[in-house]
PDB file of the backbone (N, CA, C, O) and the ligand in Angstrom, with CONECT records:
HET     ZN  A 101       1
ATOM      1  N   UNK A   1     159.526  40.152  41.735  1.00  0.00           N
ATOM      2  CA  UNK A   1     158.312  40.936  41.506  1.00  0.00           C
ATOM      3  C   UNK A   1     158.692  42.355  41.077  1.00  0.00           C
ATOM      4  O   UNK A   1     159.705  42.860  41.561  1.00  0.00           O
ATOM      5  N   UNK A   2     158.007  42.973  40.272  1.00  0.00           N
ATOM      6  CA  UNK A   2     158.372  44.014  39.435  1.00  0.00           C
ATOM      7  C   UNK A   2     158.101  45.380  40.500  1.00  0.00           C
ATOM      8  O   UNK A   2     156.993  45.348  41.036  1.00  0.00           O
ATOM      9  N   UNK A   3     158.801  46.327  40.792  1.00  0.00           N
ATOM     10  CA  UNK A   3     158.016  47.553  40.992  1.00  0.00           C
ATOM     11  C   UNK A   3     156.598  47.767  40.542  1.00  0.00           C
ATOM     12  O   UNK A   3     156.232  47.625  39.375  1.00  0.00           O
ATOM     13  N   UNK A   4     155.766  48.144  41.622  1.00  0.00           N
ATOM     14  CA  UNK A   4     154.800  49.092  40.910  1.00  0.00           C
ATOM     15  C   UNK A   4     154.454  50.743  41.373  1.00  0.00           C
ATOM     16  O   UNK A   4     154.597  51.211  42.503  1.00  0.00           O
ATOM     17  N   UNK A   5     154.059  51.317  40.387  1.00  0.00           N
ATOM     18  CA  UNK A   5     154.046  52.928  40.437  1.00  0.00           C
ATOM     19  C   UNK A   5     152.407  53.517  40.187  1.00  0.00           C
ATOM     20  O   UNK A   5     151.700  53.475  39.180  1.00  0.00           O
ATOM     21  N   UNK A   6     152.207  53.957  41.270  1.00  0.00           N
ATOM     22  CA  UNK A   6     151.161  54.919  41.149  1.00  0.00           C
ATOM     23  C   UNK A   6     151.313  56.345  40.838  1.00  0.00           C
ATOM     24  O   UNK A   6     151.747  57.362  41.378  1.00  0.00           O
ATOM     25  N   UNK A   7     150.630  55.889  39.451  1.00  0.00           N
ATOM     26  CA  UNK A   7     150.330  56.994  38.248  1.00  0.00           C
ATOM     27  C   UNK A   7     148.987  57.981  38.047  1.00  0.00           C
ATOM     28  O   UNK A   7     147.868  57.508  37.847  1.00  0.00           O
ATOM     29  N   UNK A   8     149.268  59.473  38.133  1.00  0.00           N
ATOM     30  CA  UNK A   8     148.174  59.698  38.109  1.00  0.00           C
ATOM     31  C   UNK A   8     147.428  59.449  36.372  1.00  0.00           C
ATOM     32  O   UNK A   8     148.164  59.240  35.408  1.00  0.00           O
ATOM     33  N   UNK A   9     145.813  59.523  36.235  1.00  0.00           N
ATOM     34  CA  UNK A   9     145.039  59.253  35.497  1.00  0.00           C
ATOM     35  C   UNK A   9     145.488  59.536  34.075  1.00  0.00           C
ATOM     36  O   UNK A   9     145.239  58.898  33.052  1.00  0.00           O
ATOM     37  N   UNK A  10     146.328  60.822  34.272  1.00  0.00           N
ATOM     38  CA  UNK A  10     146.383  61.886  32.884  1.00  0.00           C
ATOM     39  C   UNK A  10     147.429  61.549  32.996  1.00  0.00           C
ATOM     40  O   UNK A  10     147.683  61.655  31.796  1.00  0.00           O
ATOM     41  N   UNK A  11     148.489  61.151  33.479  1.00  0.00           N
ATOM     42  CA  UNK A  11     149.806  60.823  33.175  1.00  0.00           C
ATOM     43  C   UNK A  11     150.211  60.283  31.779  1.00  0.00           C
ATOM     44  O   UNK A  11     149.679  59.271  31.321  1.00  0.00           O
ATOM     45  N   UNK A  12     151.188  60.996  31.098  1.00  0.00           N
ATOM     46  CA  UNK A  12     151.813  59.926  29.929  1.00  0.00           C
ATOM     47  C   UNK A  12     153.166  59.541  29.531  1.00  0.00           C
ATOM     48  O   UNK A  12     153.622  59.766  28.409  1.00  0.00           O
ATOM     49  N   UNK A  13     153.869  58.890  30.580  1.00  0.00           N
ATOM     50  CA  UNK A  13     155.068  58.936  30.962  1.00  0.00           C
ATOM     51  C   UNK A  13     155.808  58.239  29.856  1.00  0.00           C
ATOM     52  O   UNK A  13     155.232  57.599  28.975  1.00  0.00           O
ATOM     53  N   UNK A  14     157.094  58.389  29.940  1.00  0.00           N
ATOM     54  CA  UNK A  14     158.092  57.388  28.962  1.00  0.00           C
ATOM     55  C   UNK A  14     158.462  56.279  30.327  1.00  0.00           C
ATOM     56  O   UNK A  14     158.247  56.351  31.537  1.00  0.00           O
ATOM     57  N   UNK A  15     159.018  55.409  29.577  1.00  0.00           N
ATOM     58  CA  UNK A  15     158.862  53.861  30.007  1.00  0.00           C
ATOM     59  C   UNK A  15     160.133  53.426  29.840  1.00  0.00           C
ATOM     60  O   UNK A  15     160.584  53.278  28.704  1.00  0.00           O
ATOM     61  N   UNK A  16     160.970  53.131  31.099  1.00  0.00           N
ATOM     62  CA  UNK A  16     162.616  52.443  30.900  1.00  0.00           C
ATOM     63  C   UNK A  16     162.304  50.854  29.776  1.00  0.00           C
ATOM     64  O   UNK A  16     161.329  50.158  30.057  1.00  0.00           O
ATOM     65  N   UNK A  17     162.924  50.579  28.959  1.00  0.00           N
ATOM     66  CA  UNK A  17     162.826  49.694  27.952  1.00  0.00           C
ATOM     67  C   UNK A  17     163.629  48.303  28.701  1.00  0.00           C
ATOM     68  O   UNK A  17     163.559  47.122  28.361  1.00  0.00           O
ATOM     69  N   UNK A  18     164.532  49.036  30.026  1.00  0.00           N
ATOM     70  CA  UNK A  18     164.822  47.879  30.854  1.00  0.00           C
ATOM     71  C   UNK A  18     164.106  47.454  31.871  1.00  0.00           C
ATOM     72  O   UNK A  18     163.818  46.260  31.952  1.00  0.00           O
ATOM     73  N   UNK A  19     163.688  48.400  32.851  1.00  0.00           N
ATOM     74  CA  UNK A  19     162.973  47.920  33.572  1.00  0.00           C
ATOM     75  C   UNK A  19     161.651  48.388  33.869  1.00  0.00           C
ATOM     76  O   UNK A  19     161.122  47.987  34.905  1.00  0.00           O
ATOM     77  N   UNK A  20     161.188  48.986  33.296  1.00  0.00           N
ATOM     78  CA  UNK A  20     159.564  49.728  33.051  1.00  0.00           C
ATOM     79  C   UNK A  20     158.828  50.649  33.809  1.00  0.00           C
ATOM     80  O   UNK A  20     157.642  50.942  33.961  1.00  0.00           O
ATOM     81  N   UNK A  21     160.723  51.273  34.549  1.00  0.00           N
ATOM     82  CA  UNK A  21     160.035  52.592  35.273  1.00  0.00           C
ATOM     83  C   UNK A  21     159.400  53.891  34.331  1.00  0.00           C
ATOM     84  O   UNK A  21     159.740  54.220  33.194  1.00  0.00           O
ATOM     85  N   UNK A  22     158.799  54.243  34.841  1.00  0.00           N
ATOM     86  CA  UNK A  22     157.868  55.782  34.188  1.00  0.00           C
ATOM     87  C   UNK A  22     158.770  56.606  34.812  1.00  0.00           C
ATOM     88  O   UNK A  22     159.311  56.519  35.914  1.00  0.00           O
ATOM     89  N   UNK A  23     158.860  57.558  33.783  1.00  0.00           N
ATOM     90  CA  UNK A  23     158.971  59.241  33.754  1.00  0.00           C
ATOM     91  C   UNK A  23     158.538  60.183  33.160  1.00  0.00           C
ATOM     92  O   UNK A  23     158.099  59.901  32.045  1.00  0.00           O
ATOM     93  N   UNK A  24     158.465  61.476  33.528  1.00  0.00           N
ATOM     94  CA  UNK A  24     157.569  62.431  33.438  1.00  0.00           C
ATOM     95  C   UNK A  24     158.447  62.834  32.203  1.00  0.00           C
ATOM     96  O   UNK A  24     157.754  63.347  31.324  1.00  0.00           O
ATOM     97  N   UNK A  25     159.923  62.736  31.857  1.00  0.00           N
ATOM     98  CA  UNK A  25     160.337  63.655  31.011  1.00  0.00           C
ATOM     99  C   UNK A  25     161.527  62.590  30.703  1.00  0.00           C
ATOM    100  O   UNK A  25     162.201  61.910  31.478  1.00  0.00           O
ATOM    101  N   UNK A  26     161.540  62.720  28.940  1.00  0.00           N
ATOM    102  CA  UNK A  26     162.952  61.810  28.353  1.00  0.00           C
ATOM    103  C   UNK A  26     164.415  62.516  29.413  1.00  0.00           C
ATOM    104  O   UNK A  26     165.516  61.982  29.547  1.00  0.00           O
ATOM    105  N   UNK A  27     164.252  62.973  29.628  1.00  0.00           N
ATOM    106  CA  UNK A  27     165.600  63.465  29.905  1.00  0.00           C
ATOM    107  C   UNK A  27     165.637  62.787  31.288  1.00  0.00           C
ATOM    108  O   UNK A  27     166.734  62.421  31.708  1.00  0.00           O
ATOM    109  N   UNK A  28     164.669  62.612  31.938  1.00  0.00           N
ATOM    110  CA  UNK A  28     164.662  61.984  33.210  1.00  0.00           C
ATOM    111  C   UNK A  28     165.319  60.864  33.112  1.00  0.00           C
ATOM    112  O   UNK A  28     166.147  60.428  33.911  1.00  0.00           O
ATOM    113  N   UNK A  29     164.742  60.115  31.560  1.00  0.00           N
ATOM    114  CA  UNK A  29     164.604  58.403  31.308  1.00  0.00           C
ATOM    115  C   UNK A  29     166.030  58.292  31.372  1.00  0.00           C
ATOM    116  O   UNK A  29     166.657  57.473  32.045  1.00  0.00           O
ATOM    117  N   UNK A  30     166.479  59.149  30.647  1.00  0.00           N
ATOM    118  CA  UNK A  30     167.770  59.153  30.087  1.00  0.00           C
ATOM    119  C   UNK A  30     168.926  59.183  31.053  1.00  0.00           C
ATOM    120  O   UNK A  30     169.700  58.227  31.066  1.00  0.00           O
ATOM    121  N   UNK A  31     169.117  60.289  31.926  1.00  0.00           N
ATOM    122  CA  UNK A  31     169.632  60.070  33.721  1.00  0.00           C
ATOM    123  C   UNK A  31     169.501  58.785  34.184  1.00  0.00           C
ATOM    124  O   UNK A  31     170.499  58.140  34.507  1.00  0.00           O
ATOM    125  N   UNK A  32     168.242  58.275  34.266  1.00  0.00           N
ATOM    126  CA  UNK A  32     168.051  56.727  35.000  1.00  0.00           C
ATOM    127  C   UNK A  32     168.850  55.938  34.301  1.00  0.00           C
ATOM    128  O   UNK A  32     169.795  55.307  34.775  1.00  0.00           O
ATOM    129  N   UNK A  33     168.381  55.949  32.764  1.00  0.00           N
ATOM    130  CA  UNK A  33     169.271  54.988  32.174  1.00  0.00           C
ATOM    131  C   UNK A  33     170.567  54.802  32.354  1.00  0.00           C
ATOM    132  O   UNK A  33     171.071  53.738  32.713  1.00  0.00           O
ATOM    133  N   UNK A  34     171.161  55.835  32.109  1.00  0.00           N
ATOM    134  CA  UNK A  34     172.731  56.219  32.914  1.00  0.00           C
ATOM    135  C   UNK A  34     173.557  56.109  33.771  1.00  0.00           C
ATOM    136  O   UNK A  34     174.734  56.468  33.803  1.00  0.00           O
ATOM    137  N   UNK A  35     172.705  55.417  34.751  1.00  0.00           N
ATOM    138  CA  UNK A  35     172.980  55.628  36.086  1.00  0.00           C
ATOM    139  C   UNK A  35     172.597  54.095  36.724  1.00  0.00           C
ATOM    140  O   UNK A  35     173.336  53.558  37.550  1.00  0.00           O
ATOM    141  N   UNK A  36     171.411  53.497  36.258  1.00  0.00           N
ATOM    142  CA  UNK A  36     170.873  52.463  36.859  1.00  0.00           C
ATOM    143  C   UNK A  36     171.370  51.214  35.611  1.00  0.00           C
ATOM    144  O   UNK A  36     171.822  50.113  35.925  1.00  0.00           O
ATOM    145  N   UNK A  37     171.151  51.716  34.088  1.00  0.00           N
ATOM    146  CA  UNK A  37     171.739  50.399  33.350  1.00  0.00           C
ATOM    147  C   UNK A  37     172.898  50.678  32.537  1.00  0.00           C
ATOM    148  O   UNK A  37     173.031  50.049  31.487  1.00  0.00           O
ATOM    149  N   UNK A  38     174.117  51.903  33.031  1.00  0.00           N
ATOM    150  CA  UNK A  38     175.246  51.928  32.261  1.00  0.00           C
ATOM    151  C   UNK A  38     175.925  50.872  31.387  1.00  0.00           C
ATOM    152  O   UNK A  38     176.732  51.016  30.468  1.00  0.00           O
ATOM    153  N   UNK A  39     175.311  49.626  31.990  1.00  0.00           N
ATOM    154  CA  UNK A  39     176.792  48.614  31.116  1.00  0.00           C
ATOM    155  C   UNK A  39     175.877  48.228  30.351  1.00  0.00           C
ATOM    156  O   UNK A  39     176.249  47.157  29.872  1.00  0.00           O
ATOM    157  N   UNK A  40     174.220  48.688  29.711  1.00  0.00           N
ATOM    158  CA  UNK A  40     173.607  48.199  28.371  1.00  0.00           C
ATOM    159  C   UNK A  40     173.200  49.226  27.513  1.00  0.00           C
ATOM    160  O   UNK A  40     172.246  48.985  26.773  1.00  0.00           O
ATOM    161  N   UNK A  41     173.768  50.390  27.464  1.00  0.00           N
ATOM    162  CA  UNK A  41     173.637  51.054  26.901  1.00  0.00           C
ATOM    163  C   UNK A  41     174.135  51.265  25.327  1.00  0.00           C
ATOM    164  O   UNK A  41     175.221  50.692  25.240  1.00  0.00           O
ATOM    165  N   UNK A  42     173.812  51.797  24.179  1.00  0.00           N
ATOM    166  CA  UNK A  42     174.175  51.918  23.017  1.00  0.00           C
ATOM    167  C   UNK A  42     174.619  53.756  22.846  1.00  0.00           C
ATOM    168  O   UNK A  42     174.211  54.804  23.346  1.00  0.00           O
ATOM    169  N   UNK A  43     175.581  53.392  21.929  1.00  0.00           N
ATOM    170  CA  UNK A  43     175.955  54.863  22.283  1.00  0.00           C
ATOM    171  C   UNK A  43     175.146  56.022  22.117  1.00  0.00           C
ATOM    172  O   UNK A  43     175.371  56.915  22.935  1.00  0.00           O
ATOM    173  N   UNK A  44     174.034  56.293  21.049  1.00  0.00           N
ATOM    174  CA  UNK A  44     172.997  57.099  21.406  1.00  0.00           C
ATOM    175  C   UNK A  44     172.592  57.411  22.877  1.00  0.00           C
ATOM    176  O   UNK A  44     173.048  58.368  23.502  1.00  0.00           O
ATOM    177  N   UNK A  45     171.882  56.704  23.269  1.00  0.00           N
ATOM    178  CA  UNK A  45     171.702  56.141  24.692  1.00  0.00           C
ATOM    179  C   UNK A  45     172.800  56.957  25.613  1.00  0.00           C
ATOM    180  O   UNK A  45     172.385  57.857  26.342  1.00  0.00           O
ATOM    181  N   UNK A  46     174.001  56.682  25.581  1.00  0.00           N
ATOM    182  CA  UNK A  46     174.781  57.130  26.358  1.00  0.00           C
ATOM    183  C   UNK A  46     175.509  58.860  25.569  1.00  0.00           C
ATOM    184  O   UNK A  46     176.301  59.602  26.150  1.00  0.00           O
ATOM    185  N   UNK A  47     175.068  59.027  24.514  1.00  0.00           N
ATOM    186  CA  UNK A  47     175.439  60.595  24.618  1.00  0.00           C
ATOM    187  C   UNK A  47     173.881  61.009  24.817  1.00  0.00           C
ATOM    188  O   UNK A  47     173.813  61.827  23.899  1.00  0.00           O
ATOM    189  N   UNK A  48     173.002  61.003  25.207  1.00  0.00           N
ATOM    190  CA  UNK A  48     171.977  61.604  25.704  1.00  0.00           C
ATOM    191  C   UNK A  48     171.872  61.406  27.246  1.00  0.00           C
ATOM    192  O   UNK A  48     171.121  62.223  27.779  1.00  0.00           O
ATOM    193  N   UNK A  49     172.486  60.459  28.122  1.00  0.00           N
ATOM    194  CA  UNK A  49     172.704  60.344  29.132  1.00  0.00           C
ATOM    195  C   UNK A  49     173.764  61.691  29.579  1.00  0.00           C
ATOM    196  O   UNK A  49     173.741  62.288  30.655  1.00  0.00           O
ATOM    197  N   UNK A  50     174.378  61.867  28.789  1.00  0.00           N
ATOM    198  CA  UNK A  50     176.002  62.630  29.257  1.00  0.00           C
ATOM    199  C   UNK A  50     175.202  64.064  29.182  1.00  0.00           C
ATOM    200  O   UNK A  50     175.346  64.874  30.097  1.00  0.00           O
ATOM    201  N   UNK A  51     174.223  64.392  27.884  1.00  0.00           N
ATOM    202  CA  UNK A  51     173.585  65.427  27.450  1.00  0.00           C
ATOM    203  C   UNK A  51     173.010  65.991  28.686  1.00  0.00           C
ATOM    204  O   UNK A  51     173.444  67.005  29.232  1.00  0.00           O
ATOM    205  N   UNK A  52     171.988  65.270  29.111  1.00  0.00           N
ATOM    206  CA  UNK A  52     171.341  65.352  30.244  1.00  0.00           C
ATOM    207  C   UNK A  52     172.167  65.733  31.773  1.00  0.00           C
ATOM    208  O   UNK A  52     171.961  66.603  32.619  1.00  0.00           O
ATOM    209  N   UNK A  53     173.272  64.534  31.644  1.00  0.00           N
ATOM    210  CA  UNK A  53     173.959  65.300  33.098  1.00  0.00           C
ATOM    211  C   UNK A  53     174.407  66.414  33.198  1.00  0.00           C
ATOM    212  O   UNK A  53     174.223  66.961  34.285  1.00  0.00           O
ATOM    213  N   UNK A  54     175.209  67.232  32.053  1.00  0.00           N
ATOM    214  CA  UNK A  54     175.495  68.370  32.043  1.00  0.00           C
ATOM    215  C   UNK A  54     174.528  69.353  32.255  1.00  0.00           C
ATOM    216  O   UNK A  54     174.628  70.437  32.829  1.00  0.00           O
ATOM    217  N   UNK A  55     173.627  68.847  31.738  1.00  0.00           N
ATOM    218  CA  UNK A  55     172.380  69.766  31.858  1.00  0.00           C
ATOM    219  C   UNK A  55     172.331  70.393  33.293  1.00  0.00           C
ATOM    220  O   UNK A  55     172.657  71.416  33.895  1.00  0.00           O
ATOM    221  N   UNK A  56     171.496  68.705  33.559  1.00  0.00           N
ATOM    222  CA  UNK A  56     171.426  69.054  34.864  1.00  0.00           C
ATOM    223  C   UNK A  56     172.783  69.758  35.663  1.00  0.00           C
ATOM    224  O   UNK A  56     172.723  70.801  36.314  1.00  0.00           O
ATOM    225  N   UNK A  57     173.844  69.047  35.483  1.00  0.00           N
ATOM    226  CA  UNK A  57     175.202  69.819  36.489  1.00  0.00           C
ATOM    227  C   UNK A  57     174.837  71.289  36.178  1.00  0.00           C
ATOM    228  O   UNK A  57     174.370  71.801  37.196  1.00  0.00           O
ATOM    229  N   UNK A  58     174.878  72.090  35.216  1.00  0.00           N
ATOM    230  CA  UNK A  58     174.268  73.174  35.031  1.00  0.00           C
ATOM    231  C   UNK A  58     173.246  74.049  35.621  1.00  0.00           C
ATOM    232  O   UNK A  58     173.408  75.266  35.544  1.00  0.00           O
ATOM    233  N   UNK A  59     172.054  73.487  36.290  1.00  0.00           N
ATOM    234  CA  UNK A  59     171.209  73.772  36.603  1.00  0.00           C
ATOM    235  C   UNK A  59     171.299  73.829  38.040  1.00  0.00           C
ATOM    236  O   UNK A  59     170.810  74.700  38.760  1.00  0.00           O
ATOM    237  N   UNK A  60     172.117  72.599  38.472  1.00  0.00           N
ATOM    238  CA  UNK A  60     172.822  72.439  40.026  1.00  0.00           C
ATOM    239  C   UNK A  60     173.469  73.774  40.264  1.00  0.00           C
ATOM    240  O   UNK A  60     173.149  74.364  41.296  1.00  0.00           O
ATOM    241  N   UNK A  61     174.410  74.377  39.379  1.00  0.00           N
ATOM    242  CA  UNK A  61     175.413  74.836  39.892  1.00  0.00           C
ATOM    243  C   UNK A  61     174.683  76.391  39.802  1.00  0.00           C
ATOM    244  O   UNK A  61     175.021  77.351  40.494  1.00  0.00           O
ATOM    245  N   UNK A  62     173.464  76.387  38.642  1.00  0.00           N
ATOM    246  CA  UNK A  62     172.815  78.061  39.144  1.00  0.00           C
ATOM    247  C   UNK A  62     171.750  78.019  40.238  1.00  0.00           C
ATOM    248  O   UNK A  62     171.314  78.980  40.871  1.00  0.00           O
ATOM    249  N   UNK A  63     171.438  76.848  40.337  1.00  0.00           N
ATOM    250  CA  UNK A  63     170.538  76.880  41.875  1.00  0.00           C
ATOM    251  C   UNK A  63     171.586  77.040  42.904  1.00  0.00           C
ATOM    252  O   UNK A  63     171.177  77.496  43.972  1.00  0.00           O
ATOM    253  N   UNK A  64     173.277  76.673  42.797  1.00  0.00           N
ATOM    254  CA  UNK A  64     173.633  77.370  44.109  1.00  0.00           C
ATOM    255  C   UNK A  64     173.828  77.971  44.410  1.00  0.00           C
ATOM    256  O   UNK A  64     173.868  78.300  45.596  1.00  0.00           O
ATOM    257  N   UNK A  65     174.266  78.902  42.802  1.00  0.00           N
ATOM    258  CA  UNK A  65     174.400  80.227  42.967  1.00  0.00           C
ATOM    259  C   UNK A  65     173.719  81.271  43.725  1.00  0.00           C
ATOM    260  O   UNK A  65     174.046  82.145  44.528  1.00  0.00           O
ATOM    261  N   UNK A  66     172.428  80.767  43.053  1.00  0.00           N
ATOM    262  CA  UNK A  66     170.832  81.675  43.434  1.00  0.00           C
ATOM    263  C   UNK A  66     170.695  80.885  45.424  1.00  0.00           C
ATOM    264  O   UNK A  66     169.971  81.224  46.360  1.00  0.00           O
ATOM    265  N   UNK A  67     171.272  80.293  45.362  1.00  0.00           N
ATOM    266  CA  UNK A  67     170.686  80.139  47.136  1.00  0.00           C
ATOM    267  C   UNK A  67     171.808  80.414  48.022  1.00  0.00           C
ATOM    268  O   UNK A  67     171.647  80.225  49.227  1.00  0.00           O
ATOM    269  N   UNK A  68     172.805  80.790  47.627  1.00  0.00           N
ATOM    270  CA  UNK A  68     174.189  81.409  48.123  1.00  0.00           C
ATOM    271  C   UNK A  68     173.930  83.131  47.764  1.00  0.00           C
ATOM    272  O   UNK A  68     174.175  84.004  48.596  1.00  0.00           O
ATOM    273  N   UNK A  69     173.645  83.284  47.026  1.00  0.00           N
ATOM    274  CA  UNK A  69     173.145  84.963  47.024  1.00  0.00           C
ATOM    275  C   UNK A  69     171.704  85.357  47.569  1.00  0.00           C
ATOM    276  O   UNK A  69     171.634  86.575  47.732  1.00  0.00           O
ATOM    277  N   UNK A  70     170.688  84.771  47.856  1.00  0.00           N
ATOM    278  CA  UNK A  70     169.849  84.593  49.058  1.00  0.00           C
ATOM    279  C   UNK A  70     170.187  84.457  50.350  1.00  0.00           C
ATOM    280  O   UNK A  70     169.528  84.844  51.315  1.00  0.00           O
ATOM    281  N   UNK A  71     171.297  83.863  50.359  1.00  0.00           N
ATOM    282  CA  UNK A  71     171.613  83.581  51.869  1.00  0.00           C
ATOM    283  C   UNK A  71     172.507  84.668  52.221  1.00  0.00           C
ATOM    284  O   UNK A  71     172.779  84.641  53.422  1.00  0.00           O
ATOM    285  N   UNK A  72     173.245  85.945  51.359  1.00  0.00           N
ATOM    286  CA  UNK A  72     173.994  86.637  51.644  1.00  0.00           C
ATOM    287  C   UNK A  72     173.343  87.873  51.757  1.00  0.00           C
ATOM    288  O   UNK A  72     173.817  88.726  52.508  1.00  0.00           O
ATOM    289  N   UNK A  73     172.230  88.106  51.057  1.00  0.00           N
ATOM    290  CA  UNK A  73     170.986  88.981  51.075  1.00  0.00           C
ATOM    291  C   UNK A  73     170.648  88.700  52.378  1.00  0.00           C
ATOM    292  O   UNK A  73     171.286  89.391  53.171  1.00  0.00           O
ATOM    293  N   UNK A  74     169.879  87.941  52.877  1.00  0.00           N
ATOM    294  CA  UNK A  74     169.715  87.562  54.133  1.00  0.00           C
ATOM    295  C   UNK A  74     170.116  87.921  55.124  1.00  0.00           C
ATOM    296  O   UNK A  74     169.432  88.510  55.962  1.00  0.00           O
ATOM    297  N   UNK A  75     171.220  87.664  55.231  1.00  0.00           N
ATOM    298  CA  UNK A  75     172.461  88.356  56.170  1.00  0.00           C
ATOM    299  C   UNK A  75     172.492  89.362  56.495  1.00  0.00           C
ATOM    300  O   UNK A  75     172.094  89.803  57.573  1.00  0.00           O
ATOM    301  N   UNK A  76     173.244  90.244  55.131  1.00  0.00           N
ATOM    302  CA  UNK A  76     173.199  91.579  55.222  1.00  0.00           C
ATOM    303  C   UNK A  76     172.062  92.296  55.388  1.00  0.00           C
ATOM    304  O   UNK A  76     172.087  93.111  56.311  1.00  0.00           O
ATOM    305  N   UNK A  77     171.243  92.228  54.857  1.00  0.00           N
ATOM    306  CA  UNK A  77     169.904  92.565  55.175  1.00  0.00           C
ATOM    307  C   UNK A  77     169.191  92.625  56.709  1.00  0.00           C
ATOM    308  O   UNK A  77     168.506  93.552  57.139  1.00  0.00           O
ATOM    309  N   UNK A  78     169.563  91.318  57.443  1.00  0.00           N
ATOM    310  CA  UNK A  78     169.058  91.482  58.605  1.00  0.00           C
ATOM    311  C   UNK A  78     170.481  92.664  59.395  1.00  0.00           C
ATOM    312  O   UNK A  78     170.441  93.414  60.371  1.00  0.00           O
ATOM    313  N   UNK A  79     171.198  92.452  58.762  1.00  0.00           N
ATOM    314  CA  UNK A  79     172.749  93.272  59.713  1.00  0.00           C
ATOM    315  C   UNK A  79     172.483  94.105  59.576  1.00  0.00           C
ATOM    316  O   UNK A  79     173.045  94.906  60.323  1.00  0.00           O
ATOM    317  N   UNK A  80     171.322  94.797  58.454  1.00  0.00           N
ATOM    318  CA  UNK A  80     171.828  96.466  58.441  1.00  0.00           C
ATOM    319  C   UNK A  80     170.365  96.464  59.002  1.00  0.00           C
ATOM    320  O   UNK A  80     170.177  97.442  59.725  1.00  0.00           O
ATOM    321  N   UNK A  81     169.433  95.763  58.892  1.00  0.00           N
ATOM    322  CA  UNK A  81     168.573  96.445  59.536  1.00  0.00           C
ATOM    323  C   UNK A  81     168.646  96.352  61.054  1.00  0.00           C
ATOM    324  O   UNK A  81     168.638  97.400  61.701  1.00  0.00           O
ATOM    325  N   UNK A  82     168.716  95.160  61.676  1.00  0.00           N
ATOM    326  CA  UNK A  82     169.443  95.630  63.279  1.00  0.00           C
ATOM    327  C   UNK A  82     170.146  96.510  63.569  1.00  0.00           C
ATOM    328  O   UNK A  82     169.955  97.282  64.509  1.00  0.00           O
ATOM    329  N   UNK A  83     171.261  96.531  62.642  1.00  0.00           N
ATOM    330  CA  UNK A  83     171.965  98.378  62.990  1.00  0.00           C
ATOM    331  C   UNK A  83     171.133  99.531  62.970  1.00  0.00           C
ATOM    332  O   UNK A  83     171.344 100.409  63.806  1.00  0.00           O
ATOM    333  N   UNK A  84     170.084  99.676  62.016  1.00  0.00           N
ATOM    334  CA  UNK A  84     169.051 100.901  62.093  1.00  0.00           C
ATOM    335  C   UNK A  84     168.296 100.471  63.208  1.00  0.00           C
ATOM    336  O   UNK A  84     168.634 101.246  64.102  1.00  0.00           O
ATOM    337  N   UNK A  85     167.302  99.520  63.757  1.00  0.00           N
ATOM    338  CA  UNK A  85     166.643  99.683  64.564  1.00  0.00           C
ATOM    339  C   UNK A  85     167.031  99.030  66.030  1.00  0.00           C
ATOM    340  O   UNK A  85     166.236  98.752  66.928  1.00  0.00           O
ATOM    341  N   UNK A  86     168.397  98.866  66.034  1.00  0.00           N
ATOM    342  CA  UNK A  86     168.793  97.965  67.428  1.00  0.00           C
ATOM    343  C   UNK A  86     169.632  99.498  68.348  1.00  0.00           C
ATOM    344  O   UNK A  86     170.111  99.356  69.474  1.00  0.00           O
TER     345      UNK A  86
HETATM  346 ZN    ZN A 101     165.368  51.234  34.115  1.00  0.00          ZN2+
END
C-alpha cells in the first residue's frame, strides 16, 4: 500500500517519479532522490542531487556558525552582566 500525504488545498508540490512522494521544493525532490533511489538515478538526476547536498552542507555549516556565536554571546553576556550586578 502506497504512502499517503496530507496536502494542504493550495499546495503544488513536485512528485518523486519513483515513488510519488510530494515536495514543496525541486531541490527537496532531488535530496530524496539521492538518498532514497541512488541506484536509479541518471546522471542529470545525480548532479542535481550532489548540487543540492552541497547546498545544503553549506547552509548546515552557517547555521552552526550563527548558533555557536549565539551561544558565545550568551555567555559572555550573562558573565559580564553578573559581574556588574552580582
Ligand atoms: Zn521517491
Amino acid at each position: 500500500m502506497p504512502d499517503e500525504y496530507d496536502l494542504p488545498s493550495d499546495a503544488d508540490p513536485v512528485v518523486c517519479d519513483h515513488c510519488g512522494a510530494p515536495f514543496a521544493e525541486a531541490e527537496l525532490l532531488a535530496l530524496h532522490r539521492g538518498i532514497d533511489h541512488a541506484d536509479a538515478l541518471d546522471a542529470s538526476e545525480r548532479d542535481a542531487f550532489e548540487d543540492a547536498y552541497e547546498s545544503e552542507e553549506e547552509r548546515l555549516r552557517l547555521f552552526r556558525l550563527k548558533a555557536l556565536g549565539a551561544l558565545v554571546f550568551l555567555y559572555f553576556g550573562l558573565l559580564i552582566t553578573y559581574s556588574v550586578f552580582a
